[in-house]
Residue, then its C-alpha position, 0 to 999 in steps of 0.5 A: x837714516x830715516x827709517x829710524x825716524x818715527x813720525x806721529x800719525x793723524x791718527x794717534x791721539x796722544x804723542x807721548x803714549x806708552x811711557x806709563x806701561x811697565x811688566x806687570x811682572x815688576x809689580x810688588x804692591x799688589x802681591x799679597x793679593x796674587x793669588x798664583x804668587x801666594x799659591x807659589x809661596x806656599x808650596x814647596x818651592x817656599x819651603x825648600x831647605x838652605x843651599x851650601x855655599x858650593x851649590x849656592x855659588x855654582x848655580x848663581x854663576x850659571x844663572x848668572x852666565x844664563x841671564x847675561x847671554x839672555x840679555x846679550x841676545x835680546x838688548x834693551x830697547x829705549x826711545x834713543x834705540x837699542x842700549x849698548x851692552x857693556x861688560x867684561x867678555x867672556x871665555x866663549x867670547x860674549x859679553x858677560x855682567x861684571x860682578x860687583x866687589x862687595x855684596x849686600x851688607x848682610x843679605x843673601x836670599x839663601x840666609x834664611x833663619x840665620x842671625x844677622x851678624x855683619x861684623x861677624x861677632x857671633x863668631x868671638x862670643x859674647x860681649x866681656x863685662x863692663x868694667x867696673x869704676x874703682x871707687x878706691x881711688x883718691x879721685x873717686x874718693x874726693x867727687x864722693x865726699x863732695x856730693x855728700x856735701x852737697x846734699x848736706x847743704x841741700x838737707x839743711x836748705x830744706x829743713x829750714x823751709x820746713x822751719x826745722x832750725x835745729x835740725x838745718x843747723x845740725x846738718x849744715x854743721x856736719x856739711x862743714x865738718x865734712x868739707x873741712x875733711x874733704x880739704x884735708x885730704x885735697x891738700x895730701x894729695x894734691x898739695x892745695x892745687x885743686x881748692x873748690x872755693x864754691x863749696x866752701x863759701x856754700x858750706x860757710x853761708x849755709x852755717x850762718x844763715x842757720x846759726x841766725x835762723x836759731x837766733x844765735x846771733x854771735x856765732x852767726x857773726x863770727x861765721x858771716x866775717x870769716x867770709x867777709x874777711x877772706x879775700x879769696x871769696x869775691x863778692x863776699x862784701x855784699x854779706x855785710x848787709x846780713x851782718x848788718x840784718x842781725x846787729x837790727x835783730x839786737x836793736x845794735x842800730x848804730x854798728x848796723x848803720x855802718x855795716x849797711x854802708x859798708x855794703x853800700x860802698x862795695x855794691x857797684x851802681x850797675x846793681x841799681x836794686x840792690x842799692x836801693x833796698x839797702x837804702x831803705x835798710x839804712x832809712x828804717x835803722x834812722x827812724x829807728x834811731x830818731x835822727x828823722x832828717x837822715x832817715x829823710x835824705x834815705x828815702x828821698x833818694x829812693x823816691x827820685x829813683x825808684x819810687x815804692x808805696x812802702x818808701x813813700x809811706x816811711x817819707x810820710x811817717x818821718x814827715x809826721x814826726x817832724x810836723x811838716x804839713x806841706x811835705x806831708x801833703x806832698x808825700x801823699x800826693x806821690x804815693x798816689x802817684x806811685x805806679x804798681x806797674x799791674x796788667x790791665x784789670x780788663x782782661x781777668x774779665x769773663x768773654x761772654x763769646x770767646x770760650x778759649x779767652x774764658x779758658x785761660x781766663x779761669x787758668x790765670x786768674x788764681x795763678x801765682x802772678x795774679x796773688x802777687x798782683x793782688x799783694x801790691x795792690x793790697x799793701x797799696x791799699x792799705x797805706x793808703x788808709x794809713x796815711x789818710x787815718x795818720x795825717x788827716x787831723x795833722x795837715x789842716x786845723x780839724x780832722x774833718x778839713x784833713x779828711x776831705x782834703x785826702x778824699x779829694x786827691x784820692x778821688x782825683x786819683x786811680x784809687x776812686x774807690x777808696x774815697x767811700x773807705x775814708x768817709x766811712x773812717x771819718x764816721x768813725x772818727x767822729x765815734x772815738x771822739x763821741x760825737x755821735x751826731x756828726x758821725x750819723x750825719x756822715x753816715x747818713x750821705x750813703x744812703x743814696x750810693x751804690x749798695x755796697x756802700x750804703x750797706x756798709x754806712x747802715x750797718x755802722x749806724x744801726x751799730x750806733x742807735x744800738x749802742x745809745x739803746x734807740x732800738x727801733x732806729x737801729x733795726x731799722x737801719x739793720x734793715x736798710x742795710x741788709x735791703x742793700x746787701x742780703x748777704x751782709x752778716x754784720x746786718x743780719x747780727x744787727x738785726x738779730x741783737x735787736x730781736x733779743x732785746x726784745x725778748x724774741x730768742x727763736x728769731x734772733x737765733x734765726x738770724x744769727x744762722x743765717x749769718x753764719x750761713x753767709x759766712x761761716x767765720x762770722x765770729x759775733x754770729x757764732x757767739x751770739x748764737x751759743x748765748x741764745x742757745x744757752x738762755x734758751x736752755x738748749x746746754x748742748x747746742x750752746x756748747x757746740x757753739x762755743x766749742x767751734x768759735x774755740x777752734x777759731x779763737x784760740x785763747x779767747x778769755x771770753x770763749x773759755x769762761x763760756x765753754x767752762x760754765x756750761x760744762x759747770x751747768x751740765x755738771x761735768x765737774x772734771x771738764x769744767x774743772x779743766x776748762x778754768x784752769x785754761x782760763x787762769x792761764x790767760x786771765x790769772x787776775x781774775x777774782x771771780x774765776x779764781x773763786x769759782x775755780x775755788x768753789x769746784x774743788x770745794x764741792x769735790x773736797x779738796x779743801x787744800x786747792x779750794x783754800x789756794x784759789x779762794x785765797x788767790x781771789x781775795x789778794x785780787x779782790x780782798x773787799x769781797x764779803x763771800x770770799x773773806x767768809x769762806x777764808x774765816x770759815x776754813x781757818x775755824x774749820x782747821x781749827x786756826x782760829x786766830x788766822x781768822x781774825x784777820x778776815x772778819x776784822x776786814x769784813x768788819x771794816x767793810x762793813x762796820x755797820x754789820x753787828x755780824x762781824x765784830x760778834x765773830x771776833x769776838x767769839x775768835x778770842x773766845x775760842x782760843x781762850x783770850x777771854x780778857x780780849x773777848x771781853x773787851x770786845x764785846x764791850x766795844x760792840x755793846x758801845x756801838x751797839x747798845x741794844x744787841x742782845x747776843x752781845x748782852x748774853x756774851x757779857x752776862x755770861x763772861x763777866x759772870x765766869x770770870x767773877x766781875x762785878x758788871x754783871x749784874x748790870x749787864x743783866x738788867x740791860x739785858x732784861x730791858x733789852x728782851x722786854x723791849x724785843x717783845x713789845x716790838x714783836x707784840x707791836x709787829x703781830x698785832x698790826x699784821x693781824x689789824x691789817x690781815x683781818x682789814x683785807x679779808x673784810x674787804x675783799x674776801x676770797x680775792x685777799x686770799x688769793x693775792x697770799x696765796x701767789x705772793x707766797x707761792x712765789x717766794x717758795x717757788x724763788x726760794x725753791x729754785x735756789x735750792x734747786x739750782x745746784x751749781x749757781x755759784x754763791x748759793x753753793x758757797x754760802x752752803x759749804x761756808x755755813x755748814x763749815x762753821x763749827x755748831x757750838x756757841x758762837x753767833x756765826x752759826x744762826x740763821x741769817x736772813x735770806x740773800x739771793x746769792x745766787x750766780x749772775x752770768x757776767x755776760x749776759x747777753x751782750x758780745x762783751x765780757x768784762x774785764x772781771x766777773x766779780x760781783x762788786x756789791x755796795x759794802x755799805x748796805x744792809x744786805x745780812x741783817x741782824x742775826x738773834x741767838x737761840x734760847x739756848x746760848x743763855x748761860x746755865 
């Protein structure tokens, strides 16, 4: 027995040794760098040829036998002793291993380059086809119909996102015909059993949603109560509030009142929200109406619930229209009381130390959460402004008491920052009652806040000392304000409107860039520039100008008549043409662009249009002498002379001093051979005008055709009329010649040198509207004198020099009036008398 028992000696140092060690023959982790067994696989033994299933199993059963005698003579030693052999005996009496019933699934050493099959399926074939789905079937029919409804609703739902309204009706009203199909065919097949109410309360909505978005109002009521009727449809009472919504829409205030509290009634009071939103419905519809106390009870209500600014400041409206001061301070104290329920501002601050914190920063800070955070606090903002600005003169006994009050409970606030917005306003205040005064001494108290602040109040009252002409004060203040703020562009086109008063054109231009340069949308800058840009001559520059501030502000009346006249001074007459056209679709009132419109197509000869736009102008403005010319002028020109009595018996009430006019109706009855009335009106005008001399020649002339005793004493008067005309003229030469021969004797070359330059100029002047070929007038006093017909009449005569030429109705200032017609003053003697030449003297 103790044999068996092994002790450890002293001389072994570890007691469980030899456990680890294990035939290295048993070791497969090394084996591709073994040499002797890569060297075996690569000869023939590795490339022997598969054994047939006879020689296979014959050589496993003898090795089989061989490798069990092994281990029967052998045995296994372990730790507890030799391991006890079990098995099945064998036919020579040992002990031979037990084959197992099933083999490895699928694996066998000799089934190399055989497919792996272990279900053996190589030997049925290929896999049949699949079978296919048959779409002929009601079943498959009715699932196909229903997604092609489906989509309908979804392609309508699209469209109108997009704004394609006709296009989403037109698909909701297929998806309803389709469903109405689909039902059908439910109701043979499966006799109304199988009913998909969903779909069709989508399909119904969707058709009135769509109807309402196109503005058809009935149809959309029609569809919306076919659901609300329905009892199948649960819930569908909430569409009353739609209902409700259109009626609005038609100002139907009363039926939308009670629509809205039919749906009041059906939505239980677990939907707080939906409650309170169709609350604020039914207040808004009360204000609507004027009944201001229910509108009050509605919005109290939403108050002591879920308090908003927008309901706040609705309470706040009602209050104002009702004259309560005390609830209107009240009011405004709750809505700034309301809570927007906004994160912590802190944390869209930058970390100057935490690289992963500005990471996440610079994700969220532009992400749809943070607009909507900017939003409410906006709308927040603004309201309360609003309020300010509305109850401000109502609450106490002056509006500057009112502004104080509300800039102390802002301040008292989580709004501080507003405080400086409602001085600013009370400054402006102070502007639309014209009392300059208080508003720069409220102004004046910025000077010594923050920058932002303080730029904004110096930019306000340089705007103000401009307006009252003290130049200097507002550059001044323009630069107190840009000092303040580099980068503020109402300064910087302060200052530059400041230089071109002075006639400085480079610098202002200078400035107003930079303006633009700080911010590209600064409108006042854009426009000032292009106006510099035109006085400075640079057409082109201008142009461009104003063609960019078009893009920007779309239908600006003043942009338009901008843009046309420089195409009228770069004489491109189509495109100017284009242009005023343009402009008479936004300002068809306007005399002076109808006239310019008219002189146009005059100087390219379409007297027809000309004629239209000139007569346009004359209904607007019928006291305009040039216009009222140019209208008797055509008349005579298309030989209609009895139309143009009419204008000139108008010129001559405008001006009854002008001999001019009442000459010209008098040669109009001439012309069309009424000489009795000729007659009588010449009598009048040498009444009027006893020392006229074309008049005395008409009646000379006249009463001698027609046989009358009178004219030998008109005659006379006409002898003593022209004597009388000589003596002036020789009174007239002799003293401009004493006067010419006093100045030469004192002062020599120096007297004809002063000629000299006052001649020059007016040649130069007169030249110049020669020259300036598309000033306005100029070119319409030409075509309407050279219209007039040469033969005897005393419209043809020079007249005495005018200056007609185009004033710009401008100018140089960022607002144009509201007309650019020149109203001159009709009583002052601006053609002078007008003589006849030797030659009308009767034969």
């Amino acid at each position: 027995m103790m044999e068996q028992v092994h002790l450890a000696g002293e001389d072994e140092d570890e007691l469980y040794s030899g456990y680890n060690d294990y035939n290295p023959l048993f070791d497969t982790e090394n084996l591709q760098q073994d040499e002797g067994f890569q060297n075996a696989v690569k000869t023939s033994h590795g490339r022997r040829p598969p054994m047939t299933a006879t020689r296979q199993f014959a050589i496993q059963r003898g090795q089989m036998g061989t490798t069990a005698g092994a281990r029967l003579k052998t045995g296994l030693v372990s730790s507890m002793g030799a391991r006890p052999v079990t098995g099945i005996a064998a036919a020579d009496g040992s002990v031979a291993r037990p084959m197992t019933a099933v083999k490895a699934a699928g694996y066998s050493s000799t089934g190399r380059g055989q497919q792996f099959d272990p279900m053996n399926q190589a030997s049925k074939g290929p896999a049949p086809p699949l079978e296919t789905k048959n779409e002929d079937t009601p079943e498959e029919k009715i699932k196909n119909l229903e997604k092609k409804v489906n989509g309908l609703i979804e392609e309508s739902c699209l469209a109108n996102s997009r704004g394609e309204f006709s296009l989403a009706l037109e698909k909701a009203k297929e998806a309803g015909r389709k469903e109405r199909m689909l039902g059908r065919q439910r109701d043979e097949l499966f006799n109304g059993e199988q009913v998909n109410l969903d779909q069709t309360y989508s399909v119904l909505f969707n058709v009135a949603n769509q109807y309402e978005a196109n503005e058809m109002y009935q149809e959309a009521l029609n569809t919306y109560q076919v659901i609300v009727k329905n009892k199948m449809f649960s819930h569908a009472g909430r569409l009353r509030v739609n209902i409700g919504n259109i009626y609005f829409k038609q100002r139907n205030f009363p039926k939308a009142v009670k629509y809205y509290r039919m749906a009041l009634d059906q939505v239980p009071n677990t939907h707080k929200e939906m409650r309170i939103k169709i609350m604020k419905n039914i207040g808004i519809v009360f204000v609507k109406m004027g009944q201001y106390s229910d509108a009050i009870t509605s919005f109290e209500h939403i108050m002591s619930e879920k308090p908003d600014y927008e309901t706040a400041f609705n309470l706040l409206l009602c209050y104002y229209a009702t004259g309560d001061r005390d609830k209107m301070k009240k009011t405004f104290q709750q809505l700034l009381g309301v809570d927007l329920n906004l994160d912590d501002e802190d944390k869209y601050l930058p970390h100057p130390d935490d690289k992963h914190a500005n990471l996440v920063l610079e994700v969220i800070k532009n992400d749809a959460l943070r607009e909507k955070e900017k939003e409410a606090k906006e709308g927040m903002e603004r309201c309360l402004m609003a309020a300010a600005k509305l109850i401000a003169p109502a609450i106490e006994q002056s509006f500057s008491a009112g502004y104080d009050w509300c800039v102390d409970c802002v301040k008292q606030s989580a709004f501080t920052d507003l405080a400086n917005d409602l001085e600013i306003n009370k400054a402006i205040m102070y502007l639309k009652q014209k009392e300059f005064s208080q508003a720069v001494e409220v102004l004046k108290t910025f000077e010594k806040k923050d920058s932002k602040c303080a730029s904004v109040a110096a930019t306000n009252l340089s705007f103000i000392y401009f307006l009252q002409s003290e130049y200097q004060l507002a550059e001044k203040y323009a630069e107190v304000a840009m000092t303040a703020d580099r980068y503020n562009p109402a300064a910087l086109v302060n200052k530059g409107n400041c230089l071109f008063v002075q006639g400085e054109l480079e610098k202002c231009r200078d400035y107003y860039q930079e303006a633009l340069r700080t911010e590209a949308s600064c409108t006042e800058a854009l426009y000032n520039l292009g106006l510099v840009n035109k006085k400075l001559g640079h057409l082109e520059a201008s142009l461009d100008c104003f063609l960019k501030l078009h893009a920007i502000l779309r239908n600006n009346a003043e942009v338009l008549f901008q843009i046309a006249s420089l195409y009228d001074m770069l004489e491109d007459t189509p495109q100017a043409t284009e242009w005023f056209t343009q402009l008479i679709s936004i300002v068809p009132t306007d005399p002076a662009i109808l006239s310019r419109l008219g002189e146009l197509f005059d100087n390219e000869g379409d007297k027809s249009q000309a004629y239209q736009y000139h007569y346009e102008s004359f209904r607007y403005f019928p006291s305009n002498i040039e216009i009222i010319e140019w209208l008797g002028a055509y008349f005579i020109d298309s030989q209609f002379v009895e139309k143009a009595i009419h204008y000139f018996e108008r010129a001559a009430v405008i001006q009854p001093n002008q001999v001019k006019w009442q000459l010209m109706i008098a040669s109009c009855h001439r012309r069309s051979g009424n000489y009795q009335q000729a007659l009588e009106t010449y009598k009048r005008i040498h009444k009027k005008f006893p020392d006229n001399i074309e008049c005395l020649k008409f009646l000379v002339r006249l009463c001698s055709d027609l046989g009358l005793k009178e004219a030998q004493e008109y005659a006379t008067k006409l002898k003593k009329a022209e004597k009388a005309k000589e003596l002036r003229e020789q009174r007239a030469s002799s003293g401009t010649r004493r006067t010419g021969s006093g100045r030469s004797a004192r002062g020599g070359s120096a007297g004809g040198s002063a000629h000299g330059i006052r001649g020059g100029s007016a040649d130069s002047g007169h030249g110049s509207r020669q020259s300036s070929a598309r000033s306005g007038s100029a070119r319409r006093s030409g075509k309407t004198r050279a219209s007039l017909p040469e033969a005897n009449g005393p419209y043809e005569v020079e007249s005495q020099n005018v200056d007609a030429s185009y004033v710009d109705p401008l100018g140089p200032s960022t607002e144009r009036p509201k007309t650019a017609a020149r109203r001159r003053d009709q009583t002052e003697d601006e053609f002078g008398d007008e003589e006849l030449g030797d030659d009308l003297l009767p034969e």
